[in-house]
C-alpha positions as CSV (number, residue, x, y, z in Angstrom):
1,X,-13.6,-121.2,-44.3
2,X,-14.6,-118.0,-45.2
3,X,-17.7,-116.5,-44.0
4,X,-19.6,-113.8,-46.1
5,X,-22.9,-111.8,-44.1
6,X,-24.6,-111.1,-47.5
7,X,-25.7,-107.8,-47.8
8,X,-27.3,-106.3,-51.3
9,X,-26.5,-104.3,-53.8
10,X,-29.7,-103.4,-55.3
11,X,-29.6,-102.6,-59.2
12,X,-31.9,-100.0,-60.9
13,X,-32.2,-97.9,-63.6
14,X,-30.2,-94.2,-64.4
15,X,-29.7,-91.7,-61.5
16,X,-31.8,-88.6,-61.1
17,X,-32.0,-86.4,-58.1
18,X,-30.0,-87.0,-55.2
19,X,-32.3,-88.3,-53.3
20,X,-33.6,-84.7,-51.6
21,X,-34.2,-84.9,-47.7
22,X,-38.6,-85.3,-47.8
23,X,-39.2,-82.0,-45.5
24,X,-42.1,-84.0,-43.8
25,X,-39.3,-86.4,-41.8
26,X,-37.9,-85.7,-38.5
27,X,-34.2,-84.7,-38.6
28,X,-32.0,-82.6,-36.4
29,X,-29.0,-79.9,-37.6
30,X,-25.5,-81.6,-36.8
31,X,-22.2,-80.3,-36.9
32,X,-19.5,-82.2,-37.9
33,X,-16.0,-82.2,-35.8
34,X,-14.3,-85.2,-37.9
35,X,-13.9,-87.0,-40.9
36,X,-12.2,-90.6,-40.4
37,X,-13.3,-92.0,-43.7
38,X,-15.4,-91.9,-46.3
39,X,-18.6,-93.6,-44.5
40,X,-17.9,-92.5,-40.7
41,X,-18.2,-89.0,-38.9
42,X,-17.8,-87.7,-36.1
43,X,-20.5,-84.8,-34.3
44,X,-19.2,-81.7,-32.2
45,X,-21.1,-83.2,-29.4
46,X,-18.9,-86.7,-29.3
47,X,-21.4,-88.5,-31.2
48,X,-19.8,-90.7,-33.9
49,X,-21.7,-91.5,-37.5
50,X,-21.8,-94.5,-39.6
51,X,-23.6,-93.1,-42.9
52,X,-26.2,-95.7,-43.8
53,X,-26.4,-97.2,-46.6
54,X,-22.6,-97.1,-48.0
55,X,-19.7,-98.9,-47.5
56,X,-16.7,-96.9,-48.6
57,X,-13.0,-98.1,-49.0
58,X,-10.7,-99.0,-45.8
59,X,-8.1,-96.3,-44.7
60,X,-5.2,-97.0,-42.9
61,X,-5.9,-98.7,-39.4
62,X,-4.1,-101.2,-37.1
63,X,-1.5,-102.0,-39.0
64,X,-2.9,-102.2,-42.9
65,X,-2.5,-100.5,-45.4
66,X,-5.3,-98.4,-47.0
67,X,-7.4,-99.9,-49.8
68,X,-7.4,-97.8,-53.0
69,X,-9.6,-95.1,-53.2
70,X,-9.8,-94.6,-48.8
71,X,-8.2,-91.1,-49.7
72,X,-10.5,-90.2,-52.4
73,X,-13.4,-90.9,-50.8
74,X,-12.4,-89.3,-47.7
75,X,-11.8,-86.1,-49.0
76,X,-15.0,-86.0,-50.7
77,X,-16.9,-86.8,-48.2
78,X,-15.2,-83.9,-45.9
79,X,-15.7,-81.7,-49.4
80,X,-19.7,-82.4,-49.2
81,X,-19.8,-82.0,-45.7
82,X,-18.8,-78.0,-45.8
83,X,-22.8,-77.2,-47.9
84,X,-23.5,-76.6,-44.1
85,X,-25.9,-76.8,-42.4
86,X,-26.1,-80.9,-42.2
87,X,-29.0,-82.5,-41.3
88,X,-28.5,-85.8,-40.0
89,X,-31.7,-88.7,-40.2
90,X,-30.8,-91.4,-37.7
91,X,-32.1,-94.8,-39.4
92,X,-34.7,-97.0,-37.8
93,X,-31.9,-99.1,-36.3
94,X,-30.8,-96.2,-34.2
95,X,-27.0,-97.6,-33.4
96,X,-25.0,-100.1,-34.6
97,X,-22.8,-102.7,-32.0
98,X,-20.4,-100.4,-31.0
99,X,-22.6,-97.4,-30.2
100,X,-22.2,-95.3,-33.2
101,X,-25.6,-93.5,-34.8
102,X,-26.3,-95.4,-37.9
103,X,-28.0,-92.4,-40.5
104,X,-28.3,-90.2,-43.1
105,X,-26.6,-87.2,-44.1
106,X,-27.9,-84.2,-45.9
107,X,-26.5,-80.9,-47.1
108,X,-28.3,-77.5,-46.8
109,X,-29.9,-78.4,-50.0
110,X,-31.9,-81.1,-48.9
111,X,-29.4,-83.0,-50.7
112,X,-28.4,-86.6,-49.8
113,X,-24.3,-86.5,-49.1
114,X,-24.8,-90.6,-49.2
115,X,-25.9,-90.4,-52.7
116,X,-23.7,-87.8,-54.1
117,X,-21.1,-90.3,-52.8
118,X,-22.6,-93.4,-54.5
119,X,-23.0,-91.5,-57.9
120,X,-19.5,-90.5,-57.9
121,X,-18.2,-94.4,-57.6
122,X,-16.1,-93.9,-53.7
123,X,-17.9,-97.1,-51.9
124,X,-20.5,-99.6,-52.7
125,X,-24.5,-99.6,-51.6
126,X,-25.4,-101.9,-49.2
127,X,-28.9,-102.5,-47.6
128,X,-28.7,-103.8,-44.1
129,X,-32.5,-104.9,-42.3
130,X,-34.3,-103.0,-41.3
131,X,-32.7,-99.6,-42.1
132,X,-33.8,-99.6,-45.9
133,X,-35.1,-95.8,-46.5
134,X,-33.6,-94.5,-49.5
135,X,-32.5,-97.8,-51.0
136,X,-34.4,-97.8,-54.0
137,X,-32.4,-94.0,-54.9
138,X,-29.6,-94.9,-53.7
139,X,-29.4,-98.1,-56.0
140,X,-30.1,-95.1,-58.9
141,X,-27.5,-93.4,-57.4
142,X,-24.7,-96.2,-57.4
143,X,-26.0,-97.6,-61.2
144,X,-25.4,-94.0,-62.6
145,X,-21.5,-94.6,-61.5
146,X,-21.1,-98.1,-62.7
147,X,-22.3,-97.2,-66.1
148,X,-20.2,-94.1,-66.0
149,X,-17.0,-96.6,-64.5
150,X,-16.0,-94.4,-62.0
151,X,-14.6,-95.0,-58.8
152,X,-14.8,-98.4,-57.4
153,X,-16.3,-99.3,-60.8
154,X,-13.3,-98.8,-62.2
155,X,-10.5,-100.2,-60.2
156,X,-9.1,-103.4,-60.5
157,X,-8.7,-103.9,-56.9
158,X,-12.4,-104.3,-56.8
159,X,-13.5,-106.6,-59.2
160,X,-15.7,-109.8,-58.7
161,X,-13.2,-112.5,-57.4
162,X,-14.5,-116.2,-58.0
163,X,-15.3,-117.6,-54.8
164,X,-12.7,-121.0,-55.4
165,X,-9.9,-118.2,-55.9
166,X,-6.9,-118.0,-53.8
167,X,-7.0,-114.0,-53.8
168,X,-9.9,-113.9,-51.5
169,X,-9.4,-111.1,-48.9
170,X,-11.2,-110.0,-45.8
171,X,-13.4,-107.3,-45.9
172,X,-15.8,-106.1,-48.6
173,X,-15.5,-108.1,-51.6
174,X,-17.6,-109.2,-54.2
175,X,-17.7,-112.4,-55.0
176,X,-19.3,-114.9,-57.9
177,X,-19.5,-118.6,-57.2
178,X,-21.4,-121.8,-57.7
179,X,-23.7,-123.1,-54.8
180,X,-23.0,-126.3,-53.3
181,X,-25.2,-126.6,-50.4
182,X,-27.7,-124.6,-48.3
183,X,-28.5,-125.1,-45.0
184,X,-31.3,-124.2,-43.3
185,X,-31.5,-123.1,-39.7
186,X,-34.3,-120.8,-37.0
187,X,-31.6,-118.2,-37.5
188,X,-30.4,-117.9,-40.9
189,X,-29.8,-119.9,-44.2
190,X,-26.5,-120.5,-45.0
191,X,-25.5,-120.9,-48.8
192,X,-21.7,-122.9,-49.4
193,X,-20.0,-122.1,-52.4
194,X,-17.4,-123.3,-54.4
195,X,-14.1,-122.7,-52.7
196,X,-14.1,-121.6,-49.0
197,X,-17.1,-119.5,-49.0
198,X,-20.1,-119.5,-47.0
199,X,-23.1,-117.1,-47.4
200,X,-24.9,-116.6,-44.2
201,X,-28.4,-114.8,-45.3
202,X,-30.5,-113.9,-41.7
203,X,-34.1,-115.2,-41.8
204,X,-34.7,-111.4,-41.2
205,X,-33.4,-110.5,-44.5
206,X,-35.3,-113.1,-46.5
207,X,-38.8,-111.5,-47.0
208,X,-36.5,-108.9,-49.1
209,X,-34.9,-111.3,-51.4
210,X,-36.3,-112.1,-55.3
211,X,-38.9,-114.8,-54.9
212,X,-37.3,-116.5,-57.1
213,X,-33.9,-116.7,-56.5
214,X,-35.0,-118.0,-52.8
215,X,-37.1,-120.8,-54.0
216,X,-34.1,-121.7,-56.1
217,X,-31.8,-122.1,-52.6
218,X,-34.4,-123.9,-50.6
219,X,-34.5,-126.3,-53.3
220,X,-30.8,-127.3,-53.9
């Protein structure tokens, strides 16, 4: 079976600003020593980056090959990053599982590099509890490039896949399906779809779901 950690893609209306640095927060100036992709960093002090907030194509690593658009949004992201001074706004999860600082990049315009990157269509939002500031303009940001079909938005590659489909990959994907079952546990809710998909939603995350759509789940 395949096992999905749902994450969400929040939809809102057109983009405006890109969502500007509020001067009141606490941030620190950061120089950046290396690019790996379009989502992680590297600091002239050793620190390594995962921008918050975005999850951008796969380059080339262990032995696979790059998904389309890795490049793309590599170089951009290395193009964005020379409006120096960066600030850098860890997120109130400080550090993910393997000891990189999880935050949020801004260019000496107050400008959010996360958003820019959204807008133009190289990677997808995600919202992951409890590091959520910015997800309401960042979910501007991302609907301004998939009404615009740019990017991501516009490749083939990544298109919703139907969960009962034999072209189901690892990774990021998006997926549609038909629930068959949910399970409820202390830990999580698990939703089965058609196919050889599981949904695993942590109790953690549920307080942020539509009300509706989880009253639907616990009732099937």
């Amino acid at each position: 079976f395949i096992t999905c950690f749902l994450v969400f893609s929040l939809l809102a209306g057109p983009a405006a600003a890109l969502c500007p640095l509020d001067p009141a927060l606490q941030v620190e100036t950061v120089q950046i020593d290396a690019v790996f992709d379009g989502d992680t960093v590297r600091l002239a002090d050793g620190r390594k980056v995962r921008l918050v907030g975005i999850n951008t194509p796969e380059v080339a690593h262990g032995g696979k090959t790059a998904e389309p658009l890795a490049q793309d949004a590599k170089l951009q992201l290395e193009t964005l990053l020379k409006n120096t001074p960066i600030k850098l706004l860890q997120g109130s999860d400080s550090h993910d599982r393997y000891g990189r600082v999880l935050g949020h990049l801004f260019d000496r315009d107050g400008n959010s590099v996360i958003a820019s990157l959204l807008q133009q269509g190289m990677g997808f939002q995600v919202a992951i509890v409890p590091n959520l500031r910015y997800v309401d303009c960042y979910a501007r940001a991302q609907q301004q490039a998939r009404e615009q079909s740019v990017g991501v938005w516009h490749h083939d590659y990544y298109a919703v896949i139907p969960a009962a489909s034999d072209q189901l990959r690892s990774g990021y994907v998006r997926i549609s399906g038909q629930v068959e079952s949910v399970e409820l546990t202390k830990r999580a809710i698990f939703v089965e779809l058609d196919g050889q998909v599981s949904l695993k939603i942590e109790r953690r995350a549920a307080p942020y779901i539509n009300d509706a759509l989880m009253d639907r789940l616990v009732t099937i």
